[in-house]
N, C-alpha and C positions, 0 to 999 in steps of 0.2 A: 353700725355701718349702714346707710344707704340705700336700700336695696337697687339694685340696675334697672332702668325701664326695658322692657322686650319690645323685638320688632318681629315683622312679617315682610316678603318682599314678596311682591304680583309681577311675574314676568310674563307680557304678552310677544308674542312671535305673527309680529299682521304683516300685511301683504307691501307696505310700504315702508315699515320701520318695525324696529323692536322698542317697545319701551317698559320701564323696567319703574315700579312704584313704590316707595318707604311707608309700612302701616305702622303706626302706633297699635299697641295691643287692643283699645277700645275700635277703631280701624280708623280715625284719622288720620289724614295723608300728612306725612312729615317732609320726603324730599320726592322727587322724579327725576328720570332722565331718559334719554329716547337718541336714537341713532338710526338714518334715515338709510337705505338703498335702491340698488338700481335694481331697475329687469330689462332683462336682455330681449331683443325685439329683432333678430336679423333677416328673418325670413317671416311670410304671412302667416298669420297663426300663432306665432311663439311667443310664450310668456316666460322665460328659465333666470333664477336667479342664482348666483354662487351661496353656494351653502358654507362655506369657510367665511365670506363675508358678514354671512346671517351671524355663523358663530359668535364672530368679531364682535357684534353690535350688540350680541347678551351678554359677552364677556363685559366689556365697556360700559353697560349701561349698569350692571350691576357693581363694579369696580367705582364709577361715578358717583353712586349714594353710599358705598362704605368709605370713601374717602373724605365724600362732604360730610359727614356727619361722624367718622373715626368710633364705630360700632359692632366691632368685627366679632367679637364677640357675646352680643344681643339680639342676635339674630334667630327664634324658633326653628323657622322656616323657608324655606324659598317655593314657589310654583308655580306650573307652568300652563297662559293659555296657550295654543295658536293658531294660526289659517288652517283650511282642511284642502284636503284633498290633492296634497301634494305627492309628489314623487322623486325617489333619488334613489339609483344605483351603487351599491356597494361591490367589490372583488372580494376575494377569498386574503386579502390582509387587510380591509376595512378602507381604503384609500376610494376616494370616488370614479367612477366610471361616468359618472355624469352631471349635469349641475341638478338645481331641484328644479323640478318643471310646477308649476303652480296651478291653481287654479284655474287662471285665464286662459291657458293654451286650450287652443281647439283645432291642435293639427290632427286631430285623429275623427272630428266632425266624420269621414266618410266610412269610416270604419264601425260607426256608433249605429250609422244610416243600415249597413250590412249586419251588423251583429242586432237590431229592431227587428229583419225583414228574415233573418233564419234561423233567429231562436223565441223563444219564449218568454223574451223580457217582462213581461209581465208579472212572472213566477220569480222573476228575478229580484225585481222591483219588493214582491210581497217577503218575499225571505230579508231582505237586505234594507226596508224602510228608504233605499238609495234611489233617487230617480234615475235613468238609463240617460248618460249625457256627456259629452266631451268632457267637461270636468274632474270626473272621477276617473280616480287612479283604476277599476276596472278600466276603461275605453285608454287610460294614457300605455297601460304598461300591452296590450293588446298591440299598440300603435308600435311602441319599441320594440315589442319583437317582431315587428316583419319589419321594420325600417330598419332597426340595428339588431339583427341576429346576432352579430358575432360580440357585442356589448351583451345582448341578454342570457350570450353562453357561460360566461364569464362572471354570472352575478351570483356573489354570495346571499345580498339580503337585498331585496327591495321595501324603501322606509319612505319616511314623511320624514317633514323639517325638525319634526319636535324631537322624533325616535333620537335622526342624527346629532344634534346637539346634547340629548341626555346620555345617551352612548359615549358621546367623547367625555362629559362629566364622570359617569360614570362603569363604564366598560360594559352595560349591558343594552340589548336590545329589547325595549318594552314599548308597549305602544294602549293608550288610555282607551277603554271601553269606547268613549266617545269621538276619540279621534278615528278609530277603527271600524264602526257604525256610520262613517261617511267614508268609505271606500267603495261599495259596491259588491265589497267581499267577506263581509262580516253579516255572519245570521244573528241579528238581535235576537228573536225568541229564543237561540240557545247561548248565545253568547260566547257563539267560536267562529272562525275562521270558514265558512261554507265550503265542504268538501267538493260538492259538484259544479261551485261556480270557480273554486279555484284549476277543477281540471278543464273546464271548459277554455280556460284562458291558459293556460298550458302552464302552472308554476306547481310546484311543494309547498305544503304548510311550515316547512322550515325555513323558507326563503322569506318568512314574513316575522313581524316580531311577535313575540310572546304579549296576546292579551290581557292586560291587567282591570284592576278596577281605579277610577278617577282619583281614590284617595292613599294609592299603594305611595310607599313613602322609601329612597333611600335615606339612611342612615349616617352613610359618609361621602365625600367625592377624592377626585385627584389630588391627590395632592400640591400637583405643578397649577391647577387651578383653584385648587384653594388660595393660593396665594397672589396668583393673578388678579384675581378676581378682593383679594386680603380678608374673606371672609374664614372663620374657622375649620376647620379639615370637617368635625365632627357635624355640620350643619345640614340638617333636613333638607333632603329634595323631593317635593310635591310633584307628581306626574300631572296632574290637572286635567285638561277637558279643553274641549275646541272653544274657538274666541264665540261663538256663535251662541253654544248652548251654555258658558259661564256670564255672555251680557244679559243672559233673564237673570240670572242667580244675582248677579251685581247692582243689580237693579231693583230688585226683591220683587221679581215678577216672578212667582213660584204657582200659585193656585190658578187654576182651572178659570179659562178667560180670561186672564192679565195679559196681555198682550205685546209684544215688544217689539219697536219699528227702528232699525237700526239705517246709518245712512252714513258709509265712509267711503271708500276706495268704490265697493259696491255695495248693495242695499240687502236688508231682509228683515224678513215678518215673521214673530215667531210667541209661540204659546205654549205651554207648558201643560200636558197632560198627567197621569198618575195609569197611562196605561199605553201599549204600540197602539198607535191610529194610523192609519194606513189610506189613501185614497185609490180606488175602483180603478183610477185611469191613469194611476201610476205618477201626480202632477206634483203634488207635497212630497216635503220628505219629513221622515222621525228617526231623531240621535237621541243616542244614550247622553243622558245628564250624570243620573246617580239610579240610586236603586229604589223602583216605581216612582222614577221620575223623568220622562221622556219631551222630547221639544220637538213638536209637529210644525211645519211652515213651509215658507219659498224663498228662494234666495233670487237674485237678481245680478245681472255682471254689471250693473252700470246705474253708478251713481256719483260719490262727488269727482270720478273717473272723469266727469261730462262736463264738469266746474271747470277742472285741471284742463282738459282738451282745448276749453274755450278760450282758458286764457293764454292757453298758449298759441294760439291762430289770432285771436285779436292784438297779440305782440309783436312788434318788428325783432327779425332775425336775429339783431345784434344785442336783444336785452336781456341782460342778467338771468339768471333762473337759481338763483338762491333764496331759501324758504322764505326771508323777509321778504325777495323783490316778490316772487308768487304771491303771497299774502297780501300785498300792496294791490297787484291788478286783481286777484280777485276780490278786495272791497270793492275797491273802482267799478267795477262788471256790477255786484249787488247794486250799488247807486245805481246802476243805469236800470238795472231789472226793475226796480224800488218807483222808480218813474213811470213806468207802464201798469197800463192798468190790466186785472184780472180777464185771465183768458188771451195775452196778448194780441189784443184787436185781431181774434179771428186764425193766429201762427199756430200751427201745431208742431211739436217735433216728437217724433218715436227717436226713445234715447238707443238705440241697439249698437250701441258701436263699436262694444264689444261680441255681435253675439248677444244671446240670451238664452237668461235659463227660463224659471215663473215669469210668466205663466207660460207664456209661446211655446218656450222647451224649441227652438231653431238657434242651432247654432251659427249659422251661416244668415243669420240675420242681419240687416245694418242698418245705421241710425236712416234719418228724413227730417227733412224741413218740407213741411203742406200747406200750402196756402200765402207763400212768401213771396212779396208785393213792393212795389218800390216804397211804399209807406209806411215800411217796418224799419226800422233802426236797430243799431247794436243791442240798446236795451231789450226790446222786442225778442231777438235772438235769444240773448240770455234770460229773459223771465220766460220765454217756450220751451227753454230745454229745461232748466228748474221744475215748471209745470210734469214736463213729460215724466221724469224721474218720479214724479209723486203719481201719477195719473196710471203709471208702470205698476206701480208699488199698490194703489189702491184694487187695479185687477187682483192682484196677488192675494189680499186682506180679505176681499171678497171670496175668494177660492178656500182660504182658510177657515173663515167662517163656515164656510158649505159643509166642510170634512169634520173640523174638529169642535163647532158649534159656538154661540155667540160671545165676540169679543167685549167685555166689561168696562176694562180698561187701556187705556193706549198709554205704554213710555215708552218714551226715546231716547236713543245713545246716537253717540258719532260724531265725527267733525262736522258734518252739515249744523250744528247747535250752534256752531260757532257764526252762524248767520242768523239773526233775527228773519228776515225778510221768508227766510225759506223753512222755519221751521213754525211762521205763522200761516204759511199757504199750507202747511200736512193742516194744520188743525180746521182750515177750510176747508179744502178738499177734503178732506174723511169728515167733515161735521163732529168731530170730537175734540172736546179738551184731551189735551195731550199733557205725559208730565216729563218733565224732563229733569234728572240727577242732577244732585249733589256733586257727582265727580264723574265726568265724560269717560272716565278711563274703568269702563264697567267690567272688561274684561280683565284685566288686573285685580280687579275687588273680587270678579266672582271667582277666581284662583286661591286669593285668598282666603275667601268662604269656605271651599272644598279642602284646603287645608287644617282649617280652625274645628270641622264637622258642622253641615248643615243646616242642622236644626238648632244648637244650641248660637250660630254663629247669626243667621236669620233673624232672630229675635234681636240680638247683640245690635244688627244693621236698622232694624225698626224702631229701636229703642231711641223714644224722645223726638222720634221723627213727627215735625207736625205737616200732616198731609192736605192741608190747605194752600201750603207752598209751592212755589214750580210750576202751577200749571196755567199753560197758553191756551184761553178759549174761543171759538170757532166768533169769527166774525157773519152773521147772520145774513147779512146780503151779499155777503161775497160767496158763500156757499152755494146759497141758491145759484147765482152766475155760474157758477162754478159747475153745477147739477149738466147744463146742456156743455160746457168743455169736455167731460169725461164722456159723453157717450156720442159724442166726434173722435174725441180721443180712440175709444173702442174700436169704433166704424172704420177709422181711417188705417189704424192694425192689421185689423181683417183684412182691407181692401191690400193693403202695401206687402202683405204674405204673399197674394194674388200675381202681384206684381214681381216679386223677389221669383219666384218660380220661374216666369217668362222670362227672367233677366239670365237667370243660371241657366236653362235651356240653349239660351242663344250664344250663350258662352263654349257651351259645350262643343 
């Protein structure tokens, strides 16, 4: 008889969609499928998405590749990346007290501003590898209990998105070294729960989930969702690791200097040490990957974020917003960018329009157009805001350099790939050949890496790879041009921080 070919599935949980990826045992991708939603936007500041939804879209996307392919049971594994630094209320019978608040919320910006100016975040910072910042579920759950006391009296657990979805799988509450290590609350040199940052923010270590390691594995799931889902009861569920520190893994940016410049919903720069590296000024942050294996960098609120925005303002009201018509105007927008030449005759645009994290760390930042002239055109707009994102991003790469010492190589992941035009301007702007993957969906692969074990899966990923492939290199005179855009870019930073003070002043 036969023997059955085996599968692996990579369930990412990102900030826009879930998507869910079919490996062949060698890791060839065999099927995909992905399920988009919303976030919730009703007041200034808020980012909150339904967590039942999110559910939805993993049930569904994993339901979608054992159906296309009728493999239910072939299956090793399943496991899990996702976004960080989320937040969600639980009661004392598991039912939600609130949606999941995400990364992008920066309603607690003022409370970040007070808890900088009377404690010792610094000490904070060095225990917890977390920079101090609206972001993180320290500043968000601080924010909920003095806004919603009577929600935060009430809370059995407070989780992330990953905890709630493995929980409804499988009844317990665990939470992956890595996803915990971007909380704000987690002491990476000891690899617990930090007892004095959790009393300072007023919760119990039982209110949190149980610490595990990236490769802790259940055994079995629900069985109403095994069948949901039509994959077998007895099938492995991989805890994984945040989407962040599995796109080095996915990527096989492992060793010391490989570099990795990611650019979807938002951006980040990230490297791979074999020890905590920590920065003086608190500006980088370092997550747990695996064990003596840590991912020092900067992250960014704003990147193809700035795509999406444009095309939706250079739209009239009445037009579609279905991911084909999206995809439509934003080729259209590339063409126009495509037509401008480097440095958009003189446009600068600081992308901040979320906020930002690296380098600035202002959360109440906002974007700018500098220097904008009746002689600038839509294209114009769109290749300054493109630039800015990269010019954003190169601060960042800079900073990381400084701390964790000189970057070798540069790859890239993310939907921005999906544009030639903008992933030729990174290779300009940074003066480096860049390389870009085999398969855009790196956080998926690196779940599945962490499944399969690192080391022997690593090699697995390398094998027959010929490294002459993939890579975009720097256009030589556009660089140079490029050389005086970035330190207008800088300048104009500085100067518009200046400016954003006197503006919130006058508001006041």
């Amino acid at each position: 008889m036969k023997e059955q070919k085996r599968y692996t599935i990579g369930v990412d949980i990102g900030t826009t969609s879930t998507k869910a990826v079919l490996y062949q045992d060698d890791l060839q991708i065999s099927d995909s499928a992905y399920v988009g939603y919303d976030t919730i936007q009703t007041e200034v500041g808020m980012a909150e998405q339904d967590p039942k939804a999110i559910f939805q879209a993993v049930m569904t996307t994993i339901r979608t590749l054992m159906e296309n392919n009728k493999i239910k049971d072939q299956i090793d594994f399943i496991s899990f990346s996702s976004a960080m630094h989320s937040v969600i209320i639980v009661d004392e019978q598991n039912d939600l007290l609130t949606n999941c608040i995400i990364w992008a919320d920066n309603r607690s910006t003022e409370l970040v501003a007070q808890l900088k100016a009377t404690t010792d975040w610094k000490l904070v910072y060095q225990k917890t590898g977390t920079p101090i910042h609206s972001m993180t579920p320290l500043s968000k759950i601080i924010w909920l209990r003095e806004q919603y006391p009577a929600i935060f009296k009430k809370a059995k657990k407070i989780i992330g998105i990953k905890e709630y979805i493995l929980y409804q799988l499988t009844g317990e509450y665990k939470i992956d070294y890595s996803i915990a290590s971007a909380t704000g609350l987690f002491n990476i040199h000891e690899l617990l729960w930090d007892k004095d940052i959790l009393k300072l923010i007023g919760i119990e270590e039982f209110t949190l989930s149980e610490p595990v390691d990236v490769d802790y594995r259940w055994h079995a799931i629900k069985e109403e969702y095994a069948d949901e889902m039509s994959i077998a009861l007895e099938t492995d569920l991989v805890i994984g690791a945040s989407d962040g520190c599995l796109s080095n893994l996915g990527v096989g940016a492992m060793d010391p200097g490989e570099t990795t410049i990611t650019i979807g919903t938002s951006g980040a720069i990230r490297m791979v040490t074999n020890e905590i590296v920590l920065d003086a000024q608190g500006r980088t942050f370092c997550y747990y990957l695996s064990k003596n294996r840590w991912v020092i960098g900067g992250a960014v609120n704003n990147g193809g974020n700035v795509m999406s925005w444009l095309a939706a303002i250079f739209s009239s009201d009445d037009s579609p917003n279905t991911d084909a018509e999206i995809g439509i105007r934003l080729e259209y927008l590339n063409q126009l960018a495509g037509q401008v030449k480097p440095g958009a005759d003189g446009l600068i645009f600081l992308p901040y329009l979320n906020g930002e994290r690296a380098p600035i760390w202002e959360s109440e930042a906002t974007g700018s157009y500098i220097g904008l002239a009746s002689r600038h055109t839509t294209g114009h707009m769109v290749r300054a805001a493109m630039e800015g994102v990269l010019f954003n991003l190169y601060e960042v790469w800079q900073l990381i350099q400084e701390v964790g010492g000189p970057s070798k190589t540069i790859k890239v992941t993310g939907g921005f790939l999906n544009s030639p035009l903008w992933k030729q301007m990174l290779a300009d702007i940074f003066d480096r050949p860049i390389q870009q993957p085999v398969s855009f969906e790196s956080s998926c692969l690196g779940a599945v890496l962490i499944g399969k074990g690192i080391e022997k899966s690593n090699s697995l990923l390398l094998e027959d790879r010929d490294e002459s492939k993939d890579w975009i290199k720097p256009n030589e005179q556009v660089t140079k041009n490029y050389q005086n855009s970035i330190l207008v870019f800088q300048k104009a930073a500085n100067e518009m921080s200046k400016v954003r003070k006197i503006l919130n002043e006058s508001n006041e």
